[in-house]
N, C-alpha and C positions, 0 to 999 in steps of 0.2 A: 504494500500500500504506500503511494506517495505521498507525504505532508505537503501541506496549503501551500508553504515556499516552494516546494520543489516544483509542483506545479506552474505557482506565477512564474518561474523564472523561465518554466518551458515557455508560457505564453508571450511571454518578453520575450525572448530569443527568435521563436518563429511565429510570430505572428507576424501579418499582412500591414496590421494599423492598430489602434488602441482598441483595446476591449474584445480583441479578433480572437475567441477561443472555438468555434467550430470548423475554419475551413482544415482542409485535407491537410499543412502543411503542419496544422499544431498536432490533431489528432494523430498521426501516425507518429509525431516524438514524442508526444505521451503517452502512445501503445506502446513503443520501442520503452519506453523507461521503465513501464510498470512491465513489460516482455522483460527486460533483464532481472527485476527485482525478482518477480516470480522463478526465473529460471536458476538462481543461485539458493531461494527457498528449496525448489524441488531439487537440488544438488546435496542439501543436507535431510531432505525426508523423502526419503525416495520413497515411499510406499502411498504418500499423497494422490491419489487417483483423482480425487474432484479438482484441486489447484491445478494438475496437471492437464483437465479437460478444459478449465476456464483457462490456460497457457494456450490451449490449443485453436478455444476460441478468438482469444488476441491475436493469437497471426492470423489468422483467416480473416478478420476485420482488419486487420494493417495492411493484407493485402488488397483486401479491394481496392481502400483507401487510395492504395498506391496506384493501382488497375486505374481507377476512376482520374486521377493526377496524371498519370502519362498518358489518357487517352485528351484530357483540356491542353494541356501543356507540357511539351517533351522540357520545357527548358526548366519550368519549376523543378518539374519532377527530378532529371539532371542536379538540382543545385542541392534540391533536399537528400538523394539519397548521398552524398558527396559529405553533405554535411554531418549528416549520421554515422555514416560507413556504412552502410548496408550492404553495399554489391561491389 
């Protein structure tokens, strides 16, 4: 789970304009944050089976996310997955 800062700073970092917490460029680094938090959780309990299906849920929503981003604009998409590291 990410605290309220960890959050704003996502939406300060990539957001578009002030107060910008839905479009596609916030949403998939704040999948990605809460993707890595979960995945260092299930590294130490591995027998987690529900954290590990709402892990499974997150990328499958980070990817459309993504899907939907490269289909409007190769260039956004290009800058965010660069800024993340993803690919």
């Amino acid at each position: 789970m990410l605290s309220k800062r960890q959050k704003e700073n996502i939406f300060k970092s990539f957001a578009a304009k002030e107060g910008d917490t839905g479009s596609p460029e916030v949403q998939v680094a704040l999948l990605t944050k809460q993707i890595a938090a979960l995945a260092t959780h299930l590294k130490k309990n591995r027998k987690d089976k529900h954290s590990r299906r709402g892990l499974l849920q997150m990328v499958a929503d980070r990817q459309k996310h993504l899907r939907y981003l490269k289909k409007k604009s190769e260039k956004r998409y290009g800058t965010l997955v660069k800024k993340l590291g993803l690919k």
